[in-house]
C-alpha positions in Angstrom: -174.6 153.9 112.4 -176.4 155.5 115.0 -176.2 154.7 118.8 -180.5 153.6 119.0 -179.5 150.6 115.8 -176.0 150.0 117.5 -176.5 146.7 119.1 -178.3 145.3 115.8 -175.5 146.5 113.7 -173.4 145.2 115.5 -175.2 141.8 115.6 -175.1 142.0 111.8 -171.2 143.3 111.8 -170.6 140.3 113.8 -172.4 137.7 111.6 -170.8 138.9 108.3 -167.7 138.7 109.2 -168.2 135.0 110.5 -169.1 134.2 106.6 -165.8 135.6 105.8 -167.2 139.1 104.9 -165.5 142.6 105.3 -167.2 144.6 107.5 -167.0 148.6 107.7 -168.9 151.5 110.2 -168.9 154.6 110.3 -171.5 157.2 111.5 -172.2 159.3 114.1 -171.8 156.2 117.1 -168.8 155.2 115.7 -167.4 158.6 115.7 -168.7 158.9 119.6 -166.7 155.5 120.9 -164.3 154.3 118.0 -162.5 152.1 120.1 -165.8 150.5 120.6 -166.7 149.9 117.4 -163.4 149.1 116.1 -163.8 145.5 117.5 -166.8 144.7 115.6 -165.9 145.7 112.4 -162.2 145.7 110.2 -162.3 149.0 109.3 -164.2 151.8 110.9 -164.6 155.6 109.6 -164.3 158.5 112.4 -165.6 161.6 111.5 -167.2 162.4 108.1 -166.5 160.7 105.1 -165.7 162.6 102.2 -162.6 162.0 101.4 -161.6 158.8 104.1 -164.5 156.7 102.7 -162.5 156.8 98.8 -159.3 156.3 100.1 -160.9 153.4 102.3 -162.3 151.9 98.8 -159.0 152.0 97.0 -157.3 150.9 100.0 -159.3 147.5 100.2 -159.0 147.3 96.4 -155.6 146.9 96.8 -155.4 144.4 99.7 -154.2 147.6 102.0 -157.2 148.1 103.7 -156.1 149.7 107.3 -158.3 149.3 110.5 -159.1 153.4 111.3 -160.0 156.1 108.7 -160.4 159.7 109.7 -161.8 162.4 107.8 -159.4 165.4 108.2 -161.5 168.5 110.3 -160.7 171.2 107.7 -162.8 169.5 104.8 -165.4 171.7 102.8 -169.0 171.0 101.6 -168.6 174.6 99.1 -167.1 171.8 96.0 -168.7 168.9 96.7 -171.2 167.1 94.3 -174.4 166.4 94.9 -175.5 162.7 94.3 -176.2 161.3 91.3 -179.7 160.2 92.1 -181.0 159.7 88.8 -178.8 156.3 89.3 -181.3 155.0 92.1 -184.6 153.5 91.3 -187.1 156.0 92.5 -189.7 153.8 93.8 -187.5 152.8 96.7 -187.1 155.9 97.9 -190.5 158.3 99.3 -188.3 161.0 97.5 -184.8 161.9 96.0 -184.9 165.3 96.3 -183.2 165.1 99.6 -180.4 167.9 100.5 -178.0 169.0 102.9 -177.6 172.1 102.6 -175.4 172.8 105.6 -173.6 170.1 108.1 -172.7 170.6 111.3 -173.7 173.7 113.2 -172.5 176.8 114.8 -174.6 176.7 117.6 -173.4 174.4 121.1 -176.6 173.0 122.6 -175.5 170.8 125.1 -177.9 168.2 123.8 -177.0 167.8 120.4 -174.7 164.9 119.1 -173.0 167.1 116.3 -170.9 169.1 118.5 -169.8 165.6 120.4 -169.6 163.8 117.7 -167.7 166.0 114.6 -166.0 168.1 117.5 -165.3 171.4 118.2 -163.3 172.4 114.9 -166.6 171.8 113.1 -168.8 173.4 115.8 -169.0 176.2 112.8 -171.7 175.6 110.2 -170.3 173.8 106.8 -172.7 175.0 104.4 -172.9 174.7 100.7 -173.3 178.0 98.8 -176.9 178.8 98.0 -177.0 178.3 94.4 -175.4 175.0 94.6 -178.5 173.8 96.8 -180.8 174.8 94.3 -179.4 173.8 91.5 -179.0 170.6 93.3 -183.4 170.9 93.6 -184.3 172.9 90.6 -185.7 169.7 89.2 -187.8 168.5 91.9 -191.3 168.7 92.4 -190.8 168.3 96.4 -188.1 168.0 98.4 -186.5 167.0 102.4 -183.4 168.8 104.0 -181.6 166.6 106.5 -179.3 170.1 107.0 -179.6 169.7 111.0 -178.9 173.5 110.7 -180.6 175.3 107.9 -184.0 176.3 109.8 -181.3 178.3 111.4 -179.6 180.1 108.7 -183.1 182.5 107.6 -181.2 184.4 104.8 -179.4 181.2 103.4 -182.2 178.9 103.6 -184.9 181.6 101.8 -182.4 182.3 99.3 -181.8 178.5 98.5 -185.8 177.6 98.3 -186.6 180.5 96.3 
């Protein structure tokens, strides 16, 4: 969830769990002001995801759900899959061909949410290695990054759109 949808989600947060439903947030508010969200929802997720929103899944298939996941700071984007788009009906979407080539950034503008909000162990660019963002595109015909910093990265980002 982000901060501008906060109040909504939390709207919706609220109501579902009325009708008896399990409610979980994560995202980039949540990871600002945990405490905050935590009593809107029974489990939030601080931090990225990777690895906190399985353990989350087995977790409440077993009953065991627990109220705060946090991704650990040392994670890794180099071994990760990319999304199994093929799964999602296309017309939904204006495109699949979306990547993230890189996460976070190494850069510390003072108005940017990624430093505040993934904090200062992941101040340094993740980044995925260039042939595994390809790959990842070599079937599209056009394609979006939401890598906040691969305009950045020159070398890295001609390399991967070559």
């Amino acid at each position: 969830m982000i901060t501008g949808s906060s109040t909504r989600a939390y709207e919706l947060a609220g109501e579902f769990r009325r009708r008896g439903r399990t409610v979980v947030l994560g995202g980039p508010h949540v990871t600002l002001v945990p405490d905050e969200a935590q009593g809107h929802a029974d489990a939030i997720c601080v931090g990225y995801a990777e690895d906190s929103w399985p353990q989350l899944l087995l977790d409440f298939s077993r009953g065991q759900m627990k109220p705060r996941y946090r991704q650990e700071p040392d994670f890794e984007l180099t071994n990760l899959p990319f999304a199994r788009r093929k799964l999602l009906d296309g017309r939904d979407y204006l495109t699949q061909a979306v990547f993230e080539a890189t996460r976070a950034c190494a850069h510390k503008c003072e108005f940017c949410v990624a430093p505040a909000a993934w904090g200062a162990s992941s101040s340094r660019s993740r980044s995925r290695t260039s042939w595994k963002t390809f790959a990842g595109l070599a079937a599209a015909r056009s394609c979006s990054s939401i890598s906040i910093s691969f305009p950045i990265w020159p070398t890295r980002a001609s390399c991967s759109l070559r």
